[in-house]
TORPA-4810 file (N, C-alpha, C, O; in nm, 3 decimals):
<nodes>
NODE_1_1.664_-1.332_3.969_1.685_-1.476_3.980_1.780_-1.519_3.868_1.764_-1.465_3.759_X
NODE_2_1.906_-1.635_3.886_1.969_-1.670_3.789_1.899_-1.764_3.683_1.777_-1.769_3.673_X
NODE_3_1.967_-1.821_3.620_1.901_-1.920_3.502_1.891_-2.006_3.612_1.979_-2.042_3.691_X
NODE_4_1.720_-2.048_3.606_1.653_-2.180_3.667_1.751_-2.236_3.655_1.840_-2.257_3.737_X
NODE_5_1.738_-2.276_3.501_1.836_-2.434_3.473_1.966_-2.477_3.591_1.963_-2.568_3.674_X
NODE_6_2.065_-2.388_3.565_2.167_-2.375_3.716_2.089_-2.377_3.812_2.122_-2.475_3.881_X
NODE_7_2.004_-2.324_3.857_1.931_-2.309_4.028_1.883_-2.507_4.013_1.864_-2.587_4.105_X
NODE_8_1.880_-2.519_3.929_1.789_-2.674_3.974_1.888_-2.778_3.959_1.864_-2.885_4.015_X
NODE_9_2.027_-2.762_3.874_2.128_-2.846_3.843_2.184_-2.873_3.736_2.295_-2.926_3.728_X
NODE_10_2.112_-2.841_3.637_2.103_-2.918_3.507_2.138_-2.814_3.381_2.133_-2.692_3.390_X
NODE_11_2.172_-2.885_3.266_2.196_-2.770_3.127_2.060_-2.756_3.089_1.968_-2.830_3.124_X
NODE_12_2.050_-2.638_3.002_1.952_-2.612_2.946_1.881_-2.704_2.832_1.906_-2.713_2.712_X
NODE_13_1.789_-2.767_2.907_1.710_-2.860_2.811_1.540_-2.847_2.802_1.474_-2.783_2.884_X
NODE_14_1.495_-2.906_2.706_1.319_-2.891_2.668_1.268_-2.952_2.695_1.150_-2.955_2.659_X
NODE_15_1.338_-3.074_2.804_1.259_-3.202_2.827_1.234_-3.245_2.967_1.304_-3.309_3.045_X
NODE_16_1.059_-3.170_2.982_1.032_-3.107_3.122_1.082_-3.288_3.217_1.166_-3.277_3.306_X
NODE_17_1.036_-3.403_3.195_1.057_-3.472_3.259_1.209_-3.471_3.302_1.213_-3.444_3.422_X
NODE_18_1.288_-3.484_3.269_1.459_-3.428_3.281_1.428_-3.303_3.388_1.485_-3.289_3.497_X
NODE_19_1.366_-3.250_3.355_1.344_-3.103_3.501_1.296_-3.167_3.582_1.375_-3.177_3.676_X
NODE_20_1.191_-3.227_3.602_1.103_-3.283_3.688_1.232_-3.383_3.804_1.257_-3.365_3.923_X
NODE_21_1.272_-3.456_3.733_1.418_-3.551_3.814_1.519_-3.497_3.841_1.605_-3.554_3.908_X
NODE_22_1.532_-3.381_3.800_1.669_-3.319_3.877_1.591_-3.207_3.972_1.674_-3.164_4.052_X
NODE_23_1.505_-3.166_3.987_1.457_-3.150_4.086_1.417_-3.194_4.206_1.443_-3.136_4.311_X
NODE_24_1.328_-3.335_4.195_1.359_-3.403_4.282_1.466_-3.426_4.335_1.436_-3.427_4.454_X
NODE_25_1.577_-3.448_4.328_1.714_-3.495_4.345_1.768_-3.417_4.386_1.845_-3.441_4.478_X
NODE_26_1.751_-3.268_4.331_1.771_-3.066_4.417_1.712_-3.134_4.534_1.800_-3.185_4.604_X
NODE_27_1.596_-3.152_4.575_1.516_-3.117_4.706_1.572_-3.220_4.800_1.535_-3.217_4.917_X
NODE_28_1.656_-3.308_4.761_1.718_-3.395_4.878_1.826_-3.324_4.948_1.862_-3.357_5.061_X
NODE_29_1.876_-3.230_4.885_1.997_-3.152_4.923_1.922_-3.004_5.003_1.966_-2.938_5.097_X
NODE_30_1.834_-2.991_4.949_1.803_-2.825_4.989_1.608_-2.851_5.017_1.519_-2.786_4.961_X
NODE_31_1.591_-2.955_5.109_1.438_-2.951_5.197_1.439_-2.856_5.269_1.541_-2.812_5.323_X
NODE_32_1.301_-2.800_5.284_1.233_-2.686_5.292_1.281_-2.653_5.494_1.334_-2.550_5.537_X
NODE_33_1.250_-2.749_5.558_1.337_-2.752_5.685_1.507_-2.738_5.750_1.564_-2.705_5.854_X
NODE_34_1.535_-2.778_5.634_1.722_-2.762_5.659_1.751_-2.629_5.560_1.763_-2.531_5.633_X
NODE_35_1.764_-2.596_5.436_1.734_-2.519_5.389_1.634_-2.424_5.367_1.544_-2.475_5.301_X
NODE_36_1.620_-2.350_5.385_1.431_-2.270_5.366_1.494_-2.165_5.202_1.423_-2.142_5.105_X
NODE_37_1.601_-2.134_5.215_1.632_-2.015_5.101_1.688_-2.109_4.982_1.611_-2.105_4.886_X
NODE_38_1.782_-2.178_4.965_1.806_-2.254_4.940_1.672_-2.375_4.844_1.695_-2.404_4.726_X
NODE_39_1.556_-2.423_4.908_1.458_-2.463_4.873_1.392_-2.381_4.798_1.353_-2.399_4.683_X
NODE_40_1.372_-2.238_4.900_1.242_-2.097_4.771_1.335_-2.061_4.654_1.281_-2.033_4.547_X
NODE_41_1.426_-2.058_4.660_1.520_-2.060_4.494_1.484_-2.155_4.402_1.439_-2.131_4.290_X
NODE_42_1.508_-2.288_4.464_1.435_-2.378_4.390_1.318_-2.410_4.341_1.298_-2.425_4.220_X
NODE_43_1.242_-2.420_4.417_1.143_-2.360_4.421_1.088_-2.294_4.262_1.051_-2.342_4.155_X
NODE_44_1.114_-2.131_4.328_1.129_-2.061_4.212_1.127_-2.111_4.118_1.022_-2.125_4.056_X
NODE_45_1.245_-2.155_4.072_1.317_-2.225_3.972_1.212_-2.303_3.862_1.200_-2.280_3.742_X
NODE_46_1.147_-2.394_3.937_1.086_-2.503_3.911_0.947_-2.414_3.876_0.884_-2.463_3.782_X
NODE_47_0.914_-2.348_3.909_0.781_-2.287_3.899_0.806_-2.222_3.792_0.735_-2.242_3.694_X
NODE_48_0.921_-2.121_3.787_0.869_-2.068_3.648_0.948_-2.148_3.508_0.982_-2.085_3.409_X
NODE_49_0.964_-2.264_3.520_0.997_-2.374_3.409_0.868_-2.439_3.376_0.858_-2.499_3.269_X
NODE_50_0.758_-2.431_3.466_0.668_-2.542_3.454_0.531_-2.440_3.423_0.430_-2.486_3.368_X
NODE_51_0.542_-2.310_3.462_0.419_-2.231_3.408_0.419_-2.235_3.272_0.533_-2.247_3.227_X
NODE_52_0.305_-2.228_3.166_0.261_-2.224_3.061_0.387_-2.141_2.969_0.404_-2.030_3.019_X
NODE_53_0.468_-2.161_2.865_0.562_-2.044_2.836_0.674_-2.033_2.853_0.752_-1.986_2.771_X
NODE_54_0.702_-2.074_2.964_0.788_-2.066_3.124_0.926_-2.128_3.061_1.030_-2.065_3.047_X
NODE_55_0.902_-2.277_3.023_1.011_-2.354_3.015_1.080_-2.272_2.892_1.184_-2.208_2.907_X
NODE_56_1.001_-2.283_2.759_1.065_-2.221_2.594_1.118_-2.074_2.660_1.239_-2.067_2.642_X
NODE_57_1.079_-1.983_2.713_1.159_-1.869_2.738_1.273_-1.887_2.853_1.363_-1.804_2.838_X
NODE_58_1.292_-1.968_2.957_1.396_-1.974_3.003_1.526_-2.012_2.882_1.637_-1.972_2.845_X
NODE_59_1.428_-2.113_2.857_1.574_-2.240_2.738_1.626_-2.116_2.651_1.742_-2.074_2.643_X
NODE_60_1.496_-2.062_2.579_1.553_-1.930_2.458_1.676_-1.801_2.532_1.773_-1.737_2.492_X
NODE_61_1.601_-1.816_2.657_1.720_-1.692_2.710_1.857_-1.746_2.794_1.956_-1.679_2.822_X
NODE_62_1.835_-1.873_2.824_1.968_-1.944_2.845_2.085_-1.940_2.798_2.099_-1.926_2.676_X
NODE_63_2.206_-1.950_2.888_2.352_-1.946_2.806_2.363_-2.067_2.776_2.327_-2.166_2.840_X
NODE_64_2.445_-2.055_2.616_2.442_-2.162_2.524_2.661_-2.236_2.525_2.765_-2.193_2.475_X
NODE_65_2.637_-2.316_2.583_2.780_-2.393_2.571_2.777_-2.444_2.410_2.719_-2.541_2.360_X
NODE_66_2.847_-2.361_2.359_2.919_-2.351_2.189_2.970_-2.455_2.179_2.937_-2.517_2.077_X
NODE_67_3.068_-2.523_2.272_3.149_-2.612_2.263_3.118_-2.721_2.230_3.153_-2.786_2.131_X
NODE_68_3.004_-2.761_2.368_2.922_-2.866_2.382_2.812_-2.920_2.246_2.780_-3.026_2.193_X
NODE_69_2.794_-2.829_2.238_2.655_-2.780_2.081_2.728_-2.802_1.955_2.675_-2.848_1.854_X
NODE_70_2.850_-2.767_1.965_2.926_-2.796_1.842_2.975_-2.957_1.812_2.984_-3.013_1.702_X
NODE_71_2.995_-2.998_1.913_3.037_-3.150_1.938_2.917_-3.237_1.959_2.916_-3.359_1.980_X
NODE_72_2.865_-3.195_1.954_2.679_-3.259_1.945_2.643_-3.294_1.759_2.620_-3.393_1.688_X
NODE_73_2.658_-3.135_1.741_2.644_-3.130_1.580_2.774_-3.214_1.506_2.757_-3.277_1.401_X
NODE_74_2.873_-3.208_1.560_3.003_-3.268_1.437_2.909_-3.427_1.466_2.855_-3.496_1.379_X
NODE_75_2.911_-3.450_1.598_2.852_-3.611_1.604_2.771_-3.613_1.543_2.815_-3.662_1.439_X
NODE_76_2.639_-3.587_1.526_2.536_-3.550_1.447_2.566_-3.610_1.314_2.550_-3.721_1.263_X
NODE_77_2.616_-3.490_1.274_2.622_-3.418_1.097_2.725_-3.581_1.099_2.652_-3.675_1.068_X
NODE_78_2.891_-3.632_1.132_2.972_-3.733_1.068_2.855_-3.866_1.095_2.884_-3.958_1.018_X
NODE_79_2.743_-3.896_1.176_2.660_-4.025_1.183_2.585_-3.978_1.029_2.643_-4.032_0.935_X
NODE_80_2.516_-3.925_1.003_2.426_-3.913_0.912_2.493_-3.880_0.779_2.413_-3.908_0.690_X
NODE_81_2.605_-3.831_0.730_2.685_-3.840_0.631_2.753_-3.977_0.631_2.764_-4.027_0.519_X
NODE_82_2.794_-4.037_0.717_2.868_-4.164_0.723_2.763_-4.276_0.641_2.790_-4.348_0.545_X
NODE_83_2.652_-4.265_0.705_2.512_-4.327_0.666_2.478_-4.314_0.486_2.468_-4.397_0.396_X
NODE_84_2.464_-4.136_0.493_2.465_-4.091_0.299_2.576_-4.195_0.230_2.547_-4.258_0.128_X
NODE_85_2.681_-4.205_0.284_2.821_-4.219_0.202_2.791_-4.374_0.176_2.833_-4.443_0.082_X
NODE_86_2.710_-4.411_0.278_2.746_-4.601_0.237_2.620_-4.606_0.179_2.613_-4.710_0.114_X
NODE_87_2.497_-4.531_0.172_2.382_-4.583_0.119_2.472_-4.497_-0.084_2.505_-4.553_-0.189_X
NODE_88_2.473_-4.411_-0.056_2.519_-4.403_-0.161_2.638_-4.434_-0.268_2.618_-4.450_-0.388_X
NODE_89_2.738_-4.438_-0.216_2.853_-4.508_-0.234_2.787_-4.683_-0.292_2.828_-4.726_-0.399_X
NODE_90_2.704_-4.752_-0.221_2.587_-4.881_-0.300_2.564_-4.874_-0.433_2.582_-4.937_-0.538_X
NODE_91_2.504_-4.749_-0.380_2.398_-4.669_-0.512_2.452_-4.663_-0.655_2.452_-4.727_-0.760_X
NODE_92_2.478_-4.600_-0.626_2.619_-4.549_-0.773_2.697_-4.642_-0.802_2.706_-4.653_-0.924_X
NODE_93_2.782_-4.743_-0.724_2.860_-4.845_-0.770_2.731_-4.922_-0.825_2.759_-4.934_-0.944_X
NODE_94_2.617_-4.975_-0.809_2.542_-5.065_-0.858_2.475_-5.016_-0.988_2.426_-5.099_-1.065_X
NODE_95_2.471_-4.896_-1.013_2.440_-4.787_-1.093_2.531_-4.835_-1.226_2.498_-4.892_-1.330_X
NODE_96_2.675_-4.784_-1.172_2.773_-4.758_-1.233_2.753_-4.931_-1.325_2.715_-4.959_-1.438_X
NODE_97_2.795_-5.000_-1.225_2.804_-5.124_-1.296_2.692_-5.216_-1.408_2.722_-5.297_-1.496_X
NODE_98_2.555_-5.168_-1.364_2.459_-5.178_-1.463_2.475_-5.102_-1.589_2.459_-5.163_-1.695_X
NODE_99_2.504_-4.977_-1.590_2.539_-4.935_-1.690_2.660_-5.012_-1.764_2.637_-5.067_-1.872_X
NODE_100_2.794_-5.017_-1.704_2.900_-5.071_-1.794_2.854_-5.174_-1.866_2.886_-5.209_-1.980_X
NODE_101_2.736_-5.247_-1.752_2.745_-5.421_-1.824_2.643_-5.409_-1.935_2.640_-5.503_-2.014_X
NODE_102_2.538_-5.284_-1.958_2.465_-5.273_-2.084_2.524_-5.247_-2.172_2.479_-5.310_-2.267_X
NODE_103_2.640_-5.161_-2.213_2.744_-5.123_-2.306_2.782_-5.226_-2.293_2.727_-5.276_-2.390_X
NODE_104_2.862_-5.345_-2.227_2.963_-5.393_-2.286_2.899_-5.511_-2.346_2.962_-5.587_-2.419_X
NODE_105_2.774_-5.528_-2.318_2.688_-5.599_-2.375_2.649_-5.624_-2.524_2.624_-5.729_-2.583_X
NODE_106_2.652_-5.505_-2.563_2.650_-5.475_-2.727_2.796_-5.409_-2.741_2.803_-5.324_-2.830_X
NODE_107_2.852_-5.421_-2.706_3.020_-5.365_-2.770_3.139_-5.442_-2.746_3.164_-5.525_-2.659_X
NODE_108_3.213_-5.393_-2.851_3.378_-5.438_-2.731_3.367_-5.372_-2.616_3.280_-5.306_-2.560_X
NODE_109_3.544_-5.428_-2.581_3.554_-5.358_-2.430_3.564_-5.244_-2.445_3.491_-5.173_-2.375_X
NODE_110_3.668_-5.171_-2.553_3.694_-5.033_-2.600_3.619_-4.930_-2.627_3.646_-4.812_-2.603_X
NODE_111_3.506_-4.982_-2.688_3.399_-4.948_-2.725_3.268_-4.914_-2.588_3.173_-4.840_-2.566_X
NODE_112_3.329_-5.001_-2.538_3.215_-4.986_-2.452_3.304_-4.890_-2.348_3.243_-4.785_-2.327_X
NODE_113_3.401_-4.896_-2.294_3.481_-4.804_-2.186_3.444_-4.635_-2.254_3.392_-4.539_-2.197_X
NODE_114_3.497_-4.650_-2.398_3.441_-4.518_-2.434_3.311_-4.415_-2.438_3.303_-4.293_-2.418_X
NODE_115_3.191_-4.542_-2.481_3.125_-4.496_-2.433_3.032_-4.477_-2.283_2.935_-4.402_-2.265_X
NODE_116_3.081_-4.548_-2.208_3.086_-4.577_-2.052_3.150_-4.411_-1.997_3.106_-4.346_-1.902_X
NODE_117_3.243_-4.378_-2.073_3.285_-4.236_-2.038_3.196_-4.152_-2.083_3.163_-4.070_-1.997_X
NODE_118_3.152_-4.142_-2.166_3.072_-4.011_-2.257_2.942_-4.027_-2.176_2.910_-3.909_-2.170_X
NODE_119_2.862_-4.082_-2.121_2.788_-4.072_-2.072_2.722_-4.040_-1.960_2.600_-4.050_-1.956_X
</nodes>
C-alpha cells in the first residue's frame, strides 16, 4: 500500500480531524458502488491512520517536502525573532537610558558619557 496520506488526499499531518475531512470528501469521489477498488484503498488508508499507533507511524515514515518544512520554519523562526527584536530592542533602549540618566545625574556630560562607556 502507498502512503495513506496520498491514498486519502492530503500531506502528511497529526491532526486526525484534518484526516477525518479529507476523507469524507475522498468518499464523494470514490463510493463503494461506483468505485469498489478505488474506495478499499481508501478505505485501507483510513483504517490504518486511525488504529491505535497507526497515524504517528504512517506520519514518521512519510515523505517529508524539505521545501515546504523549510518555508514553514523561515516563517516561524523571522515571526518569533521579529517579536525578540522589538521586545528587546524596548528593553535595552529603556535600560540603556536609565542608566545614562543615573550618571548624568551626578556628573557632567563628559563624565558621565565616560563612564556610561566603561560600564
Amino acid at each position: 500500500m502507498k502512503n495513506p496520506f496520498a491514498e486519502i488526499g492530503i500531506a502528511p499531518t497529526l491532526d486526525m480531524a484534518e484526516i477525518k475531512r479529507a476523507y469524507f470528501k475522498a468518499l464523494s469521489t470514490r463510493a463503494p458502488q461506483n468505485n469498489p477498488e478505488g474506495f478499499q484503498l481508501l478505505r485501507q488508508a483510513y483504517e490504518r491512520l486511525s488504529q491505535p499507533g497507526g497515524l504517528s507511524a504512517a506520519f514518521l515514515s512519510s515523505p517529508v517536502d524539505v521545501s515546504r518544512e523549510l518555508v514553514r520554519y523561515q516563517e516561524r523562526h523571522a515571526a518569533i525573532q521579529e517579536e525578540a527584536g522589538a521586545e528587546a530592542s524596548t528593553h535595552t533602549n529603556n535600560t540603556n537610558l536609565d542608566r545614562f540618566s543615573a550618571i548624568l545625574r551626578g556628573q557632567g556630560y563628559e563624565d558621565a558619557i565616560r563612564l556610561f562607556n566603561s560600564t
